[in-house]
C-alpha positions in Angstrom: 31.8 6.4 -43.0 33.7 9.7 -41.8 34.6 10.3 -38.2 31.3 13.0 -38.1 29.0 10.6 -39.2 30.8 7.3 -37.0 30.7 9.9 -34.0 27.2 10.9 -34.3 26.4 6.7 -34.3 28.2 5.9 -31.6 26.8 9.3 -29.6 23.5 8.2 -31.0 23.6 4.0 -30.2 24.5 5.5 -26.3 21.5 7.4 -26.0 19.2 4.7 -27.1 20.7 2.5 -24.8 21.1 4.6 -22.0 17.2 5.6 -22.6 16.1 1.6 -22.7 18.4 1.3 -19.1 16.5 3.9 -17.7 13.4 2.5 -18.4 14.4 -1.0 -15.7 12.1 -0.6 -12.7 13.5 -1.3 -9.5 12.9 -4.3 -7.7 10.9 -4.3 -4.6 12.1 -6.2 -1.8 9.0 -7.6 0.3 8.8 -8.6 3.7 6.0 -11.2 5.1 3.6 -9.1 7.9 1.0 -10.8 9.9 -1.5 -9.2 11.7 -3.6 -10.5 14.5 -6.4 -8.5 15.7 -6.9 -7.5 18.8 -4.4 -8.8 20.8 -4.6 -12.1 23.0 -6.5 -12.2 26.4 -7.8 -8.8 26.5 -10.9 -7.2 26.7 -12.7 -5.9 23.7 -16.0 -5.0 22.3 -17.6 -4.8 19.3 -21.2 -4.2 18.2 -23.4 -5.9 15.3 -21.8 -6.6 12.3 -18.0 -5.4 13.2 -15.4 -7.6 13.0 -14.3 -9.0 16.4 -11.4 -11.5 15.4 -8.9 -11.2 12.4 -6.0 -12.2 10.9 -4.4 -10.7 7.7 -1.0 -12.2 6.1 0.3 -9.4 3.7 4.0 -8.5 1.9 4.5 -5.4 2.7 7.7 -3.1 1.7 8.8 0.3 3.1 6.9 3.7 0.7 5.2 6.5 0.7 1.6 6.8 -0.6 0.5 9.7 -2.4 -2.9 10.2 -2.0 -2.9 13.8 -3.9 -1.9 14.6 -7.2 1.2 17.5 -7.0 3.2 19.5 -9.1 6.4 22.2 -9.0 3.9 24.6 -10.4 5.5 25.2 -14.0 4.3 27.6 -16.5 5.7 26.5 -19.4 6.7 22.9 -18.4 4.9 21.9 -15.3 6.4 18.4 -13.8 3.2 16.4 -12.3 2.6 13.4 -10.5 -0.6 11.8 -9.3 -1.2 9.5 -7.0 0.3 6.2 -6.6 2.8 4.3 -4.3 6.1 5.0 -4.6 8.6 2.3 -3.1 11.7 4.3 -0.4 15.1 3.6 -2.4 17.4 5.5 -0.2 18.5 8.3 2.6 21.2 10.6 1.8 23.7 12.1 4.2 21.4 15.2 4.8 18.3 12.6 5.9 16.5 13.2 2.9 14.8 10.5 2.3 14.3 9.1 -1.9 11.3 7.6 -3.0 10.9 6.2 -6.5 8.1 7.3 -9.0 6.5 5.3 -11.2 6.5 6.4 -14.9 2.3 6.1 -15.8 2.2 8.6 -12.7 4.9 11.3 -13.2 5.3 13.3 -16.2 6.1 17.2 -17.7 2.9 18.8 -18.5 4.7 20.7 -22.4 2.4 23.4 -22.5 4.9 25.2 -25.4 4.0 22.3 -27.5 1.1 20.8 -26.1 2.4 17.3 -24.6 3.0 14.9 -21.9 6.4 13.4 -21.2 6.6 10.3 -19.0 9.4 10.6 -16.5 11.6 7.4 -15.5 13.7 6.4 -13.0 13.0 9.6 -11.0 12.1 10.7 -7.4 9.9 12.1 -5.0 12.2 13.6 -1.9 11.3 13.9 1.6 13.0 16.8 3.2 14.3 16.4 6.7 11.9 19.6 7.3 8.6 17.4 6.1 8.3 19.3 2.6 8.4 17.3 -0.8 10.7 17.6 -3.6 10.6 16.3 -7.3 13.6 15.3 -9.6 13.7 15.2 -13.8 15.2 17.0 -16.4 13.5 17.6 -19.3 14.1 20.1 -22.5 16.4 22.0 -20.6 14.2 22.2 -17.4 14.4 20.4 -14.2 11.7 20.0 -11.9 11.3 22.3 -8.8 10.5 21.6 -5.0 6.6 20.7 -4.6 4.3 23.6 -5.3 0.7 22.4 -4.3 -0.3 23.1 -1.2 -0.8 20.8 1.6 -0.2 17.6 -0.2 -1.4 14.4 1.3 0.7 11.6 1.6 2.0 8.7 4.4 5.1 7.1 4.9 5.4 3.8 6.1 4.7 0.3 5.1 2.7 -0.5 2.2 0.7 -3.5 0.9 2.7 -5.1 -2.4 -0.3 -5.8 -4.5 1.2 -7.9 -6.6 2.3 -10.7 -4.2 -0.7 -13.0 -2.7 -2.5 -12.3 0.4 -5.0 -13.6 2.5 -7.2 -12.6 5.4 -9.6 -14.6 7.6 -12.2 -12.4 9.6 -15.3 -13.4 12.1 -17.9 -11.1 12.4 -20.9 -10.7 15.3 -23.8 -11.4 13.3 -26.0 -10.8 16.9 -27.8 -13.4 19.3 -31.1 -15.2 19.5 -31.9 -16.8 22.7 -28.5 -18.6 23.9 -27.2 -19.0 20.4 -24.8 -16.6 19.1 -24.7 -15.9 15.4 -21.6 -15.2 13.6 -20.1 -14.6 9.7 -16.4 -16.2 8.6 -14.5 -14.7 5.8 -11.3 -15.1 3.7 -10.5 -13.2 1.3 -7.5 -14.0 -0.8 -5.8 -12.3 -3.7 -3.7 -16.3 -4.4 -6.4 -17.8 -6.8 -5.6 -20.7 -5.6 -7.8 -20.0 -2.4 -10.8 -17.9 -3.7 -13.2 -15.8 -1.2 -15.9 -17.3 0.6 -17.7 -16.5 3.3 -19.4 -19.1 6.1 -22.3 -18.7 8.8 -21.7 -20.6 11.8 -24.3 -20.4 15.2 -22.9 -21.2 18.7 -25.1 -22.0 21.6 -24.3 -20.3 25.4 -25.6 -22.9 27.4 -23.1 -25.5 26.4 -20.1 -23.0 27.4 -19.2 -19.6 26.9 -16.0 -20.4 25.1 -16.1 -20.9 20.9 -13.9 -22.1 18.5 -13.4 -21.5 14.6 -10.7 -22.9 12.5 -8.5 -23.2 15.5 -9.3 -19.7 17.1 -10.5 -19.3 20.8 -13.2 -16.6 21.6 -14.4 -16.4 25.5 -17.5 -14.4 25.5 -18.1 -12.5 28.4 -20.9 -10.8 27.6 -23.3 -10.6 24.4 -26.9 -8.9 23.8 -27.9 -8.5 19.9 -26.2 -5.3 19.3 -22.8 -5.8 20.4 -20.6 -8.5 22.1 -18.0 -8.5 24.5 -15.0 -11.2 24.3 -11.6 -12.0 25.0 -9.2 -13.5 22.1 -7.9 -16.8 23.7 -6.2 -17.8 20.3 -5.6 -16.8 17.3 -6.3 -18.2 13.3 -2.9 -20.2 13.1 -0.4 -19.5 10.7 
């Protein structure tokens, strides 16, 4: 083999490993959130068929959500992404704020040749200013700062769908005489604990205070459109 031919398979080896590197997502690092709705010993009011006590367990990480699909506006090669959630990988001395993109969702639109390139390993940039940016090279373009208009988006904390949740929920299914009617829920994405759903019928006259799967509820006031409570305790953990 000459040294042309030995370069060219070394130069060539690199690219095809530096192309499959590229490629490695980054690992989402998940935090445990529990929610507990609405708070303990206060008022609240809901009406028939709301949800007047809840509790959601959820991993959650730090994102944004992309709720519109955006591009830098390209004639020949227009760089595109549609919506998806996009975990936050970093801040950089100016603020700017790095979010990264998920291949199946951001790619250049070819329109020379008439194809789609996937992108990896790239970002979506919030400005310190509240505009959007988008990185990738591609054929001897790069991508441009966010030309569609008005894009919607959030940043915050976001559901990891691919962890397990669960949720319990009671709803105010109304009243009938001195009993109160109401419908339990979980809903879990662990398979190990399917959803179901549960009716359970409390009566007034024996005491204004009921209890579900170790939740408190006293009721201060109930007709058969909406009720009026207080949360004594919660579903446990």
């Amino acid at each position: 083999m000459n040294h042309i031919s030995k370069y060219f398979s070394i130069l060539t080896t690199l690219l095809i490993l530096s192309g499959c590197a590229s490629k490695l997502p980054t690992k989402i690092i998940s935090d445990v959130s529990t929610i507990n709705l609405p708070a303990l010993n206060q008022e609240a009011e809901v009406e028939i068929g709301d949800t007047l006590l809840e509790k959601s367990i959820a991993y959650t990480y730090d994102g944004l959500e992309l709720f519109s699909t955006i591009s830098d506006g390209g004639y020949a090669r227009e760089y595109i992404m549609t919506p998806h959630k996009l975990p936050y990988i970093k801040k950089d001395k100016n603020g700017d704020k790095y979010f990264e993109a998920s291949s199946n969702n951001y790619y250049v639109d070819d329109k020379t040749f008439g194809q789609r390139v996937p992108l990896y390993n790239e970002f979506l940039i919030l400005k310190t200013d509240g505009s959007l940016d988008l990185t990738g090279y591609f054929d001897l373009t790069s991508a441009d700062p966010v030309a569609t208009p008005n894009p919607s988006f959030r940043v915050g904390k976001l559901v990891d769908i691919s962890q397990p949740s669960f949720k319990q929920e009671l709803i105010y299914n109304g009243k009938s005489g001195s009993t109160l009617k109401f419908m339990y829920r979980e809903f879990s994405k662990d398979l190990a604990r399917p959803s179901f759903s549960q009716e359970v019928n409390y009566d007034l006259a024996e005491s204004n205070i009921v209890g579900f799967k170790g939740a408190r509820i006293e009721i201060l006031n109930a007709t058969n459109t909406k009720i009026e409570y207080k949360v004594l305790k919660s579903f446990p953990n």
